[in-house]
N, CA, C and O of each residue as an XYZ file, in Angstrom:
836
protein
N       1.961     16.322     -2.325
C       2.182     14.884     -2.494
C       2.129     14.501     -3.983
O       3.143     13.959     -4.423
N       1.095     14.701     -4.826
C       1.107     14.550     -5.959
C       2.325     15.488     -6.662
O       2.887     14.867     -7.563
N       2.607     16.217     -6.546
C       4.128     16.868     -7.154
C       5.153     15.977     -6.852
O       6.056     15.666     -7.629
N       4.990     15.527     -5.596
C       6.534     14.604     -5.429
C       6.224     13.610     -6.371
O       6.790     13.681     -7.462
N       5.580     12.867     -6.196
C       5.556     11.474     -7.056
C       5.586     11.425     -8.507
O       6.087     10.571     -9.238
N       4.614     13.084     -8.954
C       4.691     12.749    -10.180
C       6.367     13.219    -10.387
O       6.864     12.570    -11.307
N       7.038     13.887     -9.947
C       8.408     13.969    -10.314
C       9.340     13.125    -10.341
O      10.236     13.087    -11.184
N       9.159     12.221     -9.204
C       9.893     11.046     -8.619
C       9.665     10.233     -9.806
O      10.645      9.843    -10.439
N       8.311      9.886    -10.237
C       8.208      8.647    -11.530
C       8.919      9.621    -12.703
O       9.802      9.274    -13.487
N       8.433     10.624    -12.621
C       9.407     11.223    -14.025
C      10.761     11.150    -13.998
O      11.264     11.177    -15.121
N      11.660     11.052    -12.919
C      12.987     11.173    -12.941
C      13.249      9.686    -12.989
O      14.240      9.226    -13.557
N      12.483      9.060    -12.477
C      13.247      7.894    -11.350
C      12.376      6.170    -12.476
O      12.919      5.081    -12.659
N      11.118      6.581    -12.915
C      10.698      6.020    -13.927
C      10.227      4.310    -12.957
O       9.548      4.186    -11.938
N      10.955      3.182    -13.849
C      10.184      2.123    -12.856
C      11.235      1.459    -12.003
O      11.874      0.410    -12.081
N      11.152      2.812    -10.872
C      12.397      2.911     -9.834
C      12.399      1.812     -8.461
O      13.070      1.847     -7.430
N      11.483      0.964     -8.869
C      11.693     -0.378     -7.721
C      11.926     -1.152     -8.512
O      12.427     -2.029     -7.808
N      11.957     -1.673     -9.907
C      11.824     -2.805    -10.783
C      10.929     -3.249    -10.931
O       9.924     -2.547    -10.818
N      10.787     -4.792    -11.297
C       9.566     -5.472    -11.774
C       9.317     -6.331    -10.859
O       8.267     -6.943    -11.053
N       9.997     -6.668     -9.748
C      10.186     -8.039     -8.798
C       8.877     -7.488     -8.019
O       8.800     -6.310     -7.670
N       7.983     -8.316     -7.805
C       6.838     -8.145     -6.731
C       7.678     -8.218     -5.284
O       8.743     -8.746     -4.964
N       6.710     -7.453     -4.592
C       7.331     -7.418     -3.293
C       6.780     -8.493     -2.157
O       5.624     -8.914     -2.119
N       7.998     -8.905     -1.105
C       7.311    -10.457     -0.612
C       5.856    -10.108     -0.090
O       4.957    -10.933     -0.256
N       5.634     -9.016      0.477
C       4.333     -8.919      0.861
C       3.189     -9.501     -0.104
O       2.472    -10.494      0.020
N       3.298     -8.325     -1.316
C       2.728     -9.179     -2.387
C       2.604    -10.349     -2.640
O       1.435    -10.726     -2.732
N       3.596    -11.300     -2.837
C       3.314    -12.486     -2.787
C       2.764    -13.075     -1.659
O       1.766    -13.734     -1.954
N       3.007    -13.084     -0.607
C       2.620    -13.526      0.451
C       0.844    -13.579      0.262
O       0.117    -14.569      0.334
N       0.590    -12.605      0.083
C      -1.309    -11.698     -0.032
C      -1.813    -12.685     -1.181
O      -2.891    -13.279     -1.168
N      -0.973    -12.743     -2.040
C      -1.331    -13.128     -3.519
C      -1.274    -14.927     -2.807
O      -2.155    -15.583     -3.364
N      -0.641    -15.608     -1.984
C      -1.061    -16.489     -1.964
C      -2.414    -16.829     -0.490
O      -3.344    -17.610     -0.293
N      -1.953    -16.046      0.001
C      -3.771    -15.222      0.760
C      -4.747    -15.549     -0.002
O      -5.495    -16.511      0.173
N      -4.779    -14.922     -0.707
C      -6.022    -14.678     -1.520
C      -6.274    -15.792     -2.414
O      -7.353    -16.202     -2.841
N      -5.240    -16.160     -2.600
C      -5.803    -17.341     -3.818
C      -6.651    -18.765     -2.464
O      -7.718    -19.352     -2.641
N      -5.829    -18.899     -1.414
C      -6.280    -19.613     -0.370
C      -7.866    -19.491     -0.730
O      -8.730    -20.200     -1.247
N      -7.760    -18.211     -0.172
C      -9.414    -18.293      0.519
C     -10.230    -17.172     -0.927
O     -10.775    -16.069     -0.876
N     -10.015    -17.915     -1.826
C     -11.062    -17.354     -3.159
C     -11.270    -15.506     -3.735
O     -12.199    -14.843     -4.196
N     -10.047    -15.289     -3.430
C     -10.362    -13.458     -3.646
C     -10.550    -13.718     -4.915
O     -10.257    -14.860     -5.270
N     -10.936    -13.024     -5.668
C     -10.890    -12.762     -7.180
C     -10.924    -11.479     -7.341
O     -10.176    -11.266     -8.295
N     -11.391    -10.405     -6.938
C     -11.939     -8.897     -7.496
C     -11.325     -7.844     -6.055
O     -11.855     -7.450     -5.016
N     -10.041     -7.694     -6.637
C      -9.063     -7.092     -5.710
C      -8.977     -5.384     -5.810
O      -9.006     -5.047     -6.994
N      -8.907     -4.539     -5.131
C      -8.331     -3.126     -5.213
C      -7.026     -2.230     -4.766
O      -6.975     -1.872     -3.590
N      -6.224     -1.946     -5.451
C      -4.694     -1.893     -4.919
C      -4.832      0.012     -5.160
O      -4.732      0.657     -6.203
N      -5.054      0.417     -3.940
C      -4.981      1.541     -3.601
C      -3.082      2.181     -3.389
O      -2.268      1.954     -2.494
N      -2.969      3.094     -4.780
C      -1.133      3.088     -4.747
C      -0.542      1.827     -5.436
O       0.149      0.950     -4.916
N      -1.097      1.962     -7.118
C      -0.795      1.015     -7.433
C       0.458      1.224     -8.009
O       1.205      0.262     -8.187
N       0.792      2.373     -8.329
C       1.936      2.593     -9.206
C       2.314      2.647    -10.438
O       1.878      3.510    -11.200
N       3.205      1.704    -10.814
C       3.455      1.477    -12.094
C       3.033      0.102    -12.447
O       3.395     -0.402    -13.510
N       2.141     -0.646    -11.439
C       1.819     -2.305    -11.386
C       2.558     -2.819    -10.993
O       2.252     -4.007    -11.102
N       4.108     -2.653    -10.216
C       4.768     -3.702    -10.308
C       4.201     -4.927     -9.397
O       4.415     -6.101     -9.699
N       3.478     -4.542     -8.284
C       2.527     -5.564     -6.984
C       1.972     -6.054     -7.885
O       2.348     -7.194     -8.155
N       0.829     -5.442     -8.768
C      -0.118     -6.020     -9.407
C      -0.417     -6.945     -9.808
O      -1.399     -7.668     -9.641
N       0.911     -7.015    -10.709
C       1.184     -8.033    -11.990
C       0.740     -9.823    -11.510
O       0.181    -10.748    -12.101
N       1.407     -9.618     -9.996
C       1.407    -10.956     -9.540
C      -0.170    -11.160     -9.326
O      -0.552    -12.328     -9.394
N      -1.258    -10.046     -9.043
C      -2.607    -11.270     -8.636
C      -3.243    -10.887    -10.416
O      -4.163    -11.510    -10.947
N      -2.931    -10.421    -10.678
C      -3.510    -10.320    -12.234
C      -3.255    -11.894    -12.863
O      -3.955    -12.897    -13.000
N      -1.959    -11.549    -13.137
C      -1.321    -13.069    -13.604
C      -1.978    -14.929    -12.825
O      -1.933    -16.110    -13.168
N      -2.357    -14.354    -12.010
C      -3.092    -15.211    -10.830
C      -4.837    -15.611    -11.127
O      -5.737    -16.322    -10.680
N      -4.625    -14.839    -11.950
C      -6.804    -14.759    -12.409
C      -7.116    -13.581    -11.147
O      -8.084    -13.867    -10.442
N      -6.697    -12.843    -10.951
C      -7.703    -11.777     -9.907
C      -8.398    -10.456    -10.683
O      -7.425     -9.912    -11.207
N      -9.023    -10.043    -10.859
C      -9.749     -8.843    -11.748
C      -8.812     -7.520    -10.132
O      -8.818     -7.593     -8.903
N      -8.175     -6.511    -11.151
C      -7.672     -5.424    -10.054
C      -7.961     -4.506    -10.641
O      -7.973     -4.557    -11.871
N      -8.325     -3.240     -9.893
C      -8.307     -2.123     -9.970
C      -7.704     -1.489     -9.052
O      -7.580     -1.801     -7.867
N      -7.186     -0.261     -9.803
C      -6.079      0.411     -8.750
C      -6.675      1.997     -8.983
O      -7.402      2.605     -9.769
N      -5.681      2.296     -7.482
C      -6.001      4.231     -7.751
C      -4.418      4.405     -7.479
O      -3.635      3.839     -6.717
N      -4.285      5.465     -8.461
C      -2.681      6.034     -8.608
C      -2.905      7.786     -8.446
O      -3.902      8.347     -8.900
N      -1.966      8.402     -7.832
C      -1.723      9.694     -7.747
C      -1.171     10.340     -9.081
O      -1.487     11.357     -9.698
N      -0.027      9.150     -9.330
C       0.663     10.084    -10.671
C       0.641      9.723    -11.920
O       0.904      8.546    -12.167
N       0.308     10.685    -13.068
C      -0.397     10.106    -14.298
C       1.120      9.659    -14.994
O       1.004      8.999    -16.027
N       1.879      9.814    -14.749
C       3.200      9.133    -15.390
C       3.747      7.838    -14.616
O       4.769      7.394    -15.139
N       3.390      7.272    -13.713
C       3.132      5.883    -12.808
C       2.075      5.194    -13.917
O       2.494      4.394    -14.754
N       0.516      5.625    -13.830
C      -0.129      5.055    -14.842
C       0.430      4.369    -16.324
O       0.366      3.281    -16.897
N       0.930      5.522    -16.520
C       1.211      5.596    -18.402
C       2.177      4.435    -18.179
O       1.993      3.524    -18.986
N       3.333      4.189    -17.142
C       4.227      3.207    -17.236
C       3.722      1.955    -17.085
O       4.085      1.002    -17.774
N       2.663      1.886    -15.970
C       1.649      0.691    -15.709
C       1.517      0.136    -17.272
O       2.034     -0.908    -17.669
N       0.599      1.186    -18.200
C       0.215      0.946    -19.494
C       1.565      0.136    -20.028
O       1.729     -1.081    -19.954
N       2.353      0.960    -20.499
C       3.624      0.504    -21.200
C       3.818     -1.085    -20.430
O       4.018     -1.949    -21.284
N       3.807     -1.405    -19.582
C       4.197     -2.536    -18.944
C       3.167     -3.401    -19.023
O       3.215     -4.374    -18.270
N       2.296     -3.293    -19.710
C       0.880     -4.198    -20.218
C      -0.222     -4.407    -18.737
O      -0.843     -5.434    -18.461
N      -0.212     -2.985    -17.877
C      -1.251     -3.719    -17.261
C      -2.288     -2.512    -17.521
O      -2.009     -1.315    -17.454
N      -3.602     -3.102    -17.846
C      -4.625     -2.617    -18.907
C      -5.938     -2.727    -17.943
O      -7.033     -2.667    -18.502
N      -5.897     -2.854    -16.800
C      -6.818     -2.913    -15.704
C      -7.257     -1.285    -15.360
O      -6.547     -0.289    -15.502
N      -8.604     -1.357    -14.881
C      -9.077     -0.146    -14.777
C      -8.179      0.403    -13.287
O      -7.978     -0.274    -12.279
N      -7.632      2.189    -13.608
C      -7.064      2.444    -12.606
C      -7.541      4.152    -12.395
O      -7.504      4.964    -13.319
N      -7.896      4.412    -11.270
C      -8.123      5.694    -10.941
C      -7.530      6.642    -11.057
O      -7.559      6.724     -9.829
N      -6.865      7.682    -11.406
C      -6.239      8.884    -11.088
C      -6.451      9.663     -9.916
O      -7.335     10.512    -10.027
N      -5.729      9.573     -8.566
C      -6.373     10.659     -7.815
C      -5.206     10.280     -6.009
O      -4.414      9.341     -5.914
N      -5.334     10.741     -5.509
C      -4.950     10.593     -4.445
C      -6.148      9.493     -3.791
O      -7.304      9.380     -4.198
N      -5.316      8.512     -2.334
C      -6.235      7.616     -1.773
C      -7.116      8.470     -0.668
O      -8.038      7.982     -0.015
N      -6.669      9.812     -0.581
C      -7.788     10.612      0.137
C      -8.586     11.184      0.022
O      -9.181     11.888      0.838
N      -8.877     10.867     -1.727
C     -10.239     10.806     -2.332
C     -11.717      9.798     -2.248
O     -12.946      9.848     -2.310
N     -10.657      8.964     -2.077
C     -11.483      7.859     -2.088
C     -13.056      7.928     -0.808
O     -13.128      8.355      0.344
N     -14.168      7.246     -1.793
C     -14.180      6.335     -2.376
C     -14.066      6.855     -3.931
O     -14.390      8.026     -4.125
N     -13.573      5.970     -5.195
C     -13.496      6.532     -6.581
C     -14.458      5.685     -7.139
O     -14.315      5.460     -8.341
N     -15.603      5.046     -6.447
C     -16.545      4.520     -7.217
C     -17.231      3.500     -6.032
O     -16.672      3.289     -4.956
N     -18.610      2.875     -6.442
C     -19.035      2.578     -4.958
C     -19.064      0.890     -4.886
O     -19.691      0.244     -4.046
N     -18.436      0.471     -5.705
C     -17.943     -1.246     -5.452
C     -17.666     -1.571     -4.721
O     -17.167     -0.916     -3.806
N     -17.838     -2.714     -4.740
C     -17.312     -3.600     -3.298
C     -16.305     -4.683     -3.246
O     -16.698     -5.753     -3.712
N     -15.077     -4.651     -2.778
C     -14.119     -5.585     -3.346
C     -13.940     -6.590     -2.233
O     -13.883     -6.518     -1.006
N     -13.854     -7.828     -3.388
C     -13.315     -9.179     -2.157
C     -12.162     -9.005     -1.235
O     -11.988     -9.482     -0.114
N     -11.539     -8.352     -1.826
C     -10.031     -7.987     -1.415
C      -9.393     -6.402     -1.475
O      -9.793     -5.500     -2.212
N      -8.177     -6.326     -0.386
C      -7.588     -5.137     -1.169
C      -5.980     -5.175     -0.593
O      -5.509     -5.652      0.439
N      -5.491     -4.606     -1.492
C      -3.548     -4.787     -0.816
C      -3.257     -3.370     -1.095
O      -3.561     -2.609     -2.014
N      -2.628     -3.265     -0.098
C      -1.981     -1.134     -0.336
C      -0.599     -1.676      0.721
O      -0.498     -2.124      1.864
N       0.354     -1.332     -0.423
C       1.968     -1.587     -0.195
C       2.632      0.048      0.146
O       2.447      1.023     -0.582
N       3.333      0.044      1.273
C       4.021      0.923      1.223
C       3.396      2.309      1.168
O       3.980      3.197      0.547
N       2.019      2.588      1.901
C       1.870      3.974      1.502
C       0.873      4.633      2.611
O       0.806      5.860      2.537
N       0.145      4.060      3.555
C      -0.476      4.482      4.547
C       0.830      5.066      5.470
O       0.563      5.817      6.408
N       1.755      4.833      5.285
C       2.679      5.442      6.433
C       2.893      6.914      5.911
O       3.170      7.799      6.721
N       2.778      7.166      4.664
C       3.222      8.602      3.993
C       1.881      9.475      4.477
O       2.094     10.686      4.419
N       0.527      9.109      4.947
C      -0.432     10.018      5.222
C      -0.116     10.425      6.841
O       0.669      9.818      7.570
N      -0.896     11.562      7.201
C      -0.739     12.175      8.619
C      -1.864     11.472      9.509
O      -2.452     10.566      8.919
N      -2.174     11.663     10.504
C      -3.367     11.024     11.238
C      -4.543     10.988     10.975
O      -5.092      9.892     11.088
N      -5.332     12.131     10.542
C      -6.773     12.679     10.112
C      -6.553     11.418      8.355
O      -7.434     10.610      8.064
N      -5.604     11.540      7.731
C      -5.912     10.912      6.537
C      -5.738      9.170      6.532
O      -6.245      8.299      5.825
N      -4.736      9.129      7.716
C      -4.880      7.197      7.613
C      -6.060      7.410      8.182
O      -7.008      7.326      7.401
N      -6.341      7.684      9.405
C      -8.435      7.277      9.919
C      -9.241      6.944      8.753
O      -9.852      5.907      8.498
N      -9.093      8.292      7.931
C     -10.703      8.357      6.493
C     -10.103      7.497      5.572
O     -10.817      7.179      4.621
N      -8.820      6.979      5.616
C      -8.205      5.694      4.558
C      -8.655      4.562      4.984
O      -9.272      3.800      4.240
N      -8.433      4.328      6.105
C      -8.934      3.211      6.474
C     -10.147      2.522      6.367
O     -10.364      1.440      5.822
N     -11.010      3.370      7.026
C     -12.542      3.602      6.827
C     -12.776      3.416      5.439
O     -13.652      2.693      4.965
N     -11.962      4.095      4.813
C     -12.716      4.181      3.103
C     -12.336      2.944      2.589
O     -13.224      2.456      1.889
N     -10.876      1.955      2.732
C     -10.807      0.824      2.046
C     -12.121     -0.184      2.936
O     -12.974     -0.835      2.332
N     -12.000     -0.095      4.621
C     -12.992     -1.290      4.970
C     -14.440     -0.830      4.407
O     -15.338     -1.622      4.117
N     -14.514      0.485      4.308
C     -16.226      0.337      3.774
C     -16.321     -0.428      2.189
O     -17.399     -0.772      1.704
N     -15.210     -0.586      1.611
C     -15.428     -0.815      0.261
C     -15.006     -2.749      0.045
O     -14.865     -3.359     -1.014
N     -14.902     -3.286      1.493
C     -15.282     -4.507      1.419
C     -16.492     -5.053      1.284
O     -17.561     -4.459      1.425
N     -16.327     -6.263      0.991
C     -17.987     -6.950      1.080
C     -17.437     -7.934      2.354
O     -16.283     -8.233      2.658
N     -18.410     -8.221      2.820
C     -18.507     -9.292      3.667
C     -17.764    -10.456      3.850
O     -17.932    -11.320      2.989
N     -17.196    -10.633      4.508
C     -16.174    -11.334      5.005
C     -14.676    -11.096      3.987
O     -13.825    -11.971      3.825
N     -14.637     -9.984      3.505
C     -13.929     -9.434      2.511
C     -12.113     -9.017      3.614
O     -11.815     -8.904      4.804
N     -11.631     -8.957      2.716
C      -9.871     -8.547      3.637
C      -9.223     -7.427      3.117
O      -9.191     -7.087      1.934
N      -8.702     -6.867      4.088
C      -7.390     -5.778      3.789
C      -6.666     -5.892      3.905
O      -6.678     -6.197      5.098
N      -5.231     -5.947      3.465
C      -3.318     -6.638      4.029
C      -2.832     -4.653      3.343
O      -2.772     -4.045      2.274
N      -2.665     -4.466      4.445
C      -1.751     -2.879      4.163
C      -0.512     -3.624      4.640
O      -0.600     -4.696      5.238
N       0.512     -3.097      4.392
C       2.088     -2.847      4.582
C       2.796     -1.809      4.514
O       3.043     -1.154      3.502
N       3.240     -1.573      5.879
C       3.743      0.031      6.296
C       4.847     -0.082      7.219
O       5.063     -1.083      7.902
N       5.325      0.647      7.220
C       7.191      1.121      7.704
C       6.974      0.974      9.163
O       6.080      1.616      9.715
N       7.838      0.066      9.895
C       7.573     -0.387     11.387
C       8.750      0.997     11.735
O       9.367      1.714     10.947
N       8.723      0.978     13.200
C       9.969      1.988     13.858
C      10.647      0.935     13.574
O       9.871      0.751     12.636
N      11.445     -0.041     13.479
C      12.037     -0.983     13.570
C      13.306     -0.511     12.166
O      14.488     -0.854     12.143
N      12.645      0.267     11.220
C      13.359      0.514      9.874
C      14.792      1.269     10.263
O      15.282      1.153     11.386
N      15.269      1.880      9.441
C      16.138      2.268      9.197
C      15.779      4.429      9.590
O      15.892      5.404     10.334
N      15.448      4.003      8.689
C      14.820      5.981      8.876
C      14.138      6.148      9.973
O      14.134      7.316     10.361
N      13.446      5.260     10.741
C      12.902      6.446     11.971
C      14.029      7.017     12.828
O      15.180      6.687     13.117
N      13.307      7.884     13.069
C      14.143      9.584     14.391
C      14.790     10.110     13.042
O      15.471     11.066     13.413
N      14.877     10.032     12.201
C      15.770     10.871     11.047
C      14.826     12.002     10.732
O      13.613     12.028     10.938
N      15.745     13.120     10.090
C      14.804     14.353      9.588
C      14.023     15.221     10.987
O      14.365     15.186     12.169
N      13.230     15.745     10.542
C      12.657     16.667     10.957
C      11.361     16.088     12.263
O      10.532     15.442     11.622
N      11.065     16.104     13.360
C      10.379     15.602     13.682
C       8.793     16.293     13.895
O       8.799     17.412     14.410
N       7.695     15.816     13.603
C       6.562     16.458     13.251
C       5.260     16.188     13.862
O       4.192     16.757     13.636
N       5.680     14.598     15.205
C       4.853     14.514     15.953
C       5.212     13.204     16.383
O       6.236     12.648     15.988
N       4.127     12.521     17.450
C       4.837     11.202     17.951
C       4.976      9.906     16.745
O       4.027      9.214     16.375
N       6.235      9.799     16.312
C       6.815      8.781     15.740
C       6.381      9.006     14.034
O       5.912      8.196     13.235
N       6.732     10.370     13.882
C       5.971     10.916     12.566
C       6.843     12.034     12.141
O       6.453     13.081     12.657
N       8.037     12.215     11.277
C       8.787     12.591     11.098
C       8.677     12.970      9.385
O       7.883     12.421      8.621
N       9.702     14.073      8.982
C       9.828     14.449      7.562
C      11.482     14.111      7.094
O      12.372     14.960      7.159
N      11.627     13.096      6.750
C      12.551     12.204      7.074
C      13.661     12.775      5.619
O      14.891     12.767      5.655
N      12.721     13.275      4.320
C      13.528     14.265      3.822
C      12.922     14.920      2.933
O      12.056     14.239      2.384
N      13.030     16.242      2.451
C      11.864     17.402      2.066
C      10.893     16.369      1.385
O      11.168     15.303      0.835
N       9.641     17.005      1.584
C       8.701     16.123      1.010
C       8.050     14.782      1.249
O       7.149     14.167      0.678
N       8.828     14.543      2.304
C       8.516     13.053      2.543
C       8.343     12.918      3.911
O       9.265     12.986      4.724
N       7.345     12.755      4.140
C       6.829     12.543      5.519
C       6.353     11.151      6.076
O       5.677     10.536      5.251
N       6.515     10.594      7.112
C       6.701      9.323      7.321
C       5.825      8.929      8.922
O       6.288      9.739      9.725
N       5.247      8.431      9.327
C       4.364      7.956      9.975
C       5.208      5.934     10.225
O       5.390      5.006      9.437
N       5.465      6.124     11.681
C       6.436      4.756     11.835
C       5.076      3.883     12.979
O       4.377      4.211     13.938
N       5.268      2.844     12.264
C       4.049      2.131     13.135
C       4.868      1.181     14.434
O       6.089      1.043     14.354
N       4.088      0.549     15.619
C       4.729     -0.395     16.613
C       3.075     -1.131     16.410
O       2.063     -0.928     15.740
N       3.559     -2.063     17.428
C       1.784     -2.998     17.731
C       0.845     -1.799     18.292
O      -0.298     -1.907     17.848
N       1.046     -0.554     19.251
C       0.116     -0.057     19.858
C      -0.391      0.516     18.447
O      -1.518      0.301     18.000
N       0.520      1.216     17.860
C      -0.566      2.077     16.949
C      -0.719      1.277     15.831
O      -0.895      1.960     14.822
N      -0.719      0.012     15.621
C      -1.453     -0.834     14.833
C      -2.825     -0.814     14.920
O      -3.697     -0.420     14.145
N      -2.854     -1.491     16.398
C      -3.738     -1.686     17.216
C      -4.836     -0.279     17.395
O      -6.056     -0.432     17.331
N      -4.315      0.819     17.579
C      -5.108      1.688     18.057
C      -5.639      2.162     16.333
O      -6.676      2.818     16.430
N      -5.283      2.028     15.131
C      -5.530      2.771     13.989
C      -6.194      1.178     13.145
O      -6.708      1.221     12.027
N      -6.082      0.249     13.722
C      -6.907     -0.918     12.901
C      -7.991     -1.698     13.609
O      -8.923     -2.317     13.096
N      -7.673     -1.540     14.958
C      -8.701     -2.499     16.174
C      -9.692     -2.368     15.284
O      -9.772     -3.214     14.393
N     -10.666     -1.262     15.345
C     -12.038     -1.497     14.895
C     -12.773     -1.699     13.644
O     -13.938     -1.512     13.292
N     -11.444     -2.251     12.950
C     -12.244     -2.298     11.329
C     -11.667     -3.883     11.287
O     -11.009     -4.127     10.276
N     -11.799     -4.851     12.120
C     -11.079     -5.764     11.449
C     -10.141     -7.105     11.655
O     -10.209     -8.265     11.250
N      -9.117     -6.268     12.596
C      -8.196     -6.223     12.975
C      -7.677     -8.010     13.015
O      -8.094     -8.628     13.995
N      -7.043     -8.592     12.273
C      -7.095    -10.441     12.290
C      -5.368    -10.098     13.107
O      -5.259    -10.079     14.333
N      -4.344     -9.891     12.303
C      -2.906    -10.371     13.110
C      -2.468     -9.041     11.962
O      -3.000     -8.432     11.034
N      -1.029     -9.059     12.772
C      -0.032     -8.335     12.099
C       1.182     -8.878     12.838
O       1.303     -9.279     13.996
N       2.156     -8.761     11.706
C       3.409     -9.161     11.895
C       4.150     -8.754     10.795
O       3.871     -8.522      9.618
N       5.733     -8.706     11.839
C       7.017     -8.406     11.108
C       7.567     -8.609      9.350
O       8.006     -9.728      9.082
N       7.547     -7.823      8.489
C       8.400     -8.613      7.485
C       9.268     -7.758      7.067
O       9.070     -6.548      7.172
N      10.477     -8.328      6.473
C      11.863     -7.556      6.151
C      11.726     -8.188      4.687
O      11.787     -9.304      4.172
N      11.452     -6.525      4.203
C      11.401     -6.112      2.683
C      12.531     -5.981      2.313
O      13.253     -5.026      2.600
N      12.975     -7.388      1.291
C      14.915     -6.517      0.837
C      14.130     -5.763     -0.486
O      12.954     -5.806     -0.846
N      15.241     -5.104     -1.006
C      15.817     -4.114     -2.462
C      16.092     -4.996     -3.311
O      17.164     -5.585     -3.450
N      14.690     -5.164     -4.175
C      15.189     -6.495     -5.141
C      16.012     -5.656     -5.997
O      17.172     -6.067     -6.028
N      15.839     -4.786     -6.587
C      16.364     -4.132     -7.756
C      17.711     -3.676     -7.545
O      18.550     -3.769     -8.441
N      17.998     -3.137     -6.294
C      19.650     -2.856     -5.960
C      20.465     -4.097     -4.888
O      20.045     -4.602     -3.847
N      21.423     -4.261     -5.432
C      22.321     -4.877     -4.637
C      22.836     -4.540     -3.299
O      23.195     -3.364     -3.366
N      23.011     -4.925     -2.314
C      23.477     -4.426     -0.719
C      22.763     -3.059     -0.570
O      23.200     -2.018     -0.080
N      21.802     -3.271     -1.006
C      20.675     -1.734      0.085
C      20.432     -2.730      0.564
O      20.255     -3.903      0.236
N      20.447     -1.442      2.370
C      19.785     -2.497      3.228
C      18.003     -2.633      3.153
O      17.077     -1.939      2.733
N      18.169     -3.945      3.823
C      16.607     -3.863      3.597
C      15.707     -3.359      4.723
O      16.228     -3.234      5.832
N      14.357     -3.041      4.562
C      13.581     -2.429      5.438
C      12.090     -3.048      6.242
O      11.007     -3.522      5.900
N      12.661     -2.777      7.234
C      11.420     -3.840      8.407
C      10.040     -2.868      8.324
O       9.895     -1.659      8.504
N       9.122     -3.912      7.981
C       7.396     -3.502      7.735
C       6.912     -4.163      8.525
O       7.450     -5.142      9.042
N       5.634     -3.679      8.794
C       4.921     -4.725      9.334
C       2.908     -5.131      8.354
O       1.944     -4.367      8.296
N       2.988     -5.962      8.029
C       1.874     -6.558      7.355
C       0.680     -6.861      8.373
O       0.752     -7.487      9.430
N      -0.383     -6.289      7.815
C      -1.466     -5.763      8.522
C      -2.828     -6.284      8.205
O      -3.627     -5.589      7.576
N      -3.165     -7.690      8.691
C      -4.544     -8.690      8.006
C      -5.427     -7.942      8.983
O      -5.193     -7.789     10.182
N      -7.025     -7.263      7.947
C      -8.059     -7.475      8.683
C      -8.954     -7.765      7.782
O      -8.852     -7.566      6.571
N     -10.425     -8.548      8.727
C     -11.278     -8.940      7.855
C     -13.029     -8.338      8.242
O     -13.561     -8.483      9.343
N     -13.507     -7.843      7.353
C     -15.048     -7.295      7.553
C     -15.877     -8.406      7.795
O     -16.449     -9.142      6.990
N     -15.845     -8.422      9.500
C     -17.041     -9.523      9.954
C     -18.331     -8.452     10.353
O     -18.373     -7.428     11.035
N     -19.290     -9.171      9.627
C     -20.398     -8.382      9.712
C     -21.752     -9.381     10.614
O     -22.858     -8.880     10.815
């Protein structure tokens, strides 16, 4: 995993653009609602999510896999403390965040690693603290494509392995940490013209203790 990405940012560089993604915004006005300030963006990238709760007054820290994602983060002025490491390291320090947003990347882990992901972002809430993940519904474009590798969990093309969510396995991989609503959103391609766009589904839970 870390080979793909760091290659992918080396070839492909800041290969979504700068446009925050609606999820992002959506979270970013979440959070400003109900007082987040001290956010953690597990898969942060190159910042492009970021930028928007930074710019917002939110203190973020991120964990990134690839040290050439970072360095571009840098170049792009975001100067927030960020981890080096895969999110199946985690925890990368023992804080506790008001908040956390992870775009686009729990669907790339296998079963054993979303469980200890999960677990690891809700343990690193505080109290009455939130998680908004966003991950690839079957509803997209790529599921049944590629190679198939288990139920609704496919290698869709070398290297890339894909995990397609519905409500059951929302439900069955978030019920107990949380679990507030989830629903539909259709992510367009800000950066390219007529790509189609791709159906997610956005994933609120909150640590009631």
């Amino acid at each position: 995993m870390t080979e793909f990405w760091e290659s992918s940012f080396i070839e492909k560089q800041t290969m979504w653009g700068f446009e925050p993604s609606d999820s992002a915004i959506l979270t970013k006005d979440f959070f400003l609602e109900r007082k987040v300030k001290d956010i953690l963006i597990p898969g942060i990238g190159y910042g492009r999510n970021a930028k928007i709760f930074i710019d917002n007054g939110m203190n973020v820290t991120g964990i990134e896999i690839s040290k050439t994602a970072i360095n571009l983060a840098r170049q792009n002025g975001i100067d927030n403390n960020i981890y080096q490491g895969s999110v199946t390291e985690m925890p990368f320090d023992n804080k506790l965040y008001d908040g956390m947003f992870c775009y686009a990347l729990i669907h790339l882990l296998n079963n054993s690693e979303r469980t200890k992901f999960i677990k690891d972002c809700y343990s690193q809430l505080k109290p009455n603290g939130y998680m908004i993940f966003t991950t690839i519904s079957k509803e997209a474009p790529m599921f049944g494509r590629g190679k198939q590798l288990g139920k609704d969990y496919f290698e869709i093309m070398d290297g890339v392995k894909m995990f397609f969510y519905d409500s059951d396995s929302i439900k069955q991989d978030f019920g107990k940490y949380g679990l507030i609503e989830f629903s539909n959103i259709v992510e367009p391609h800000k950066d390219v013209e007529n790509k189609p766009s791709f159906t997610f589904i956005m994933v609120t839970c909150q640590k009631k203790l």
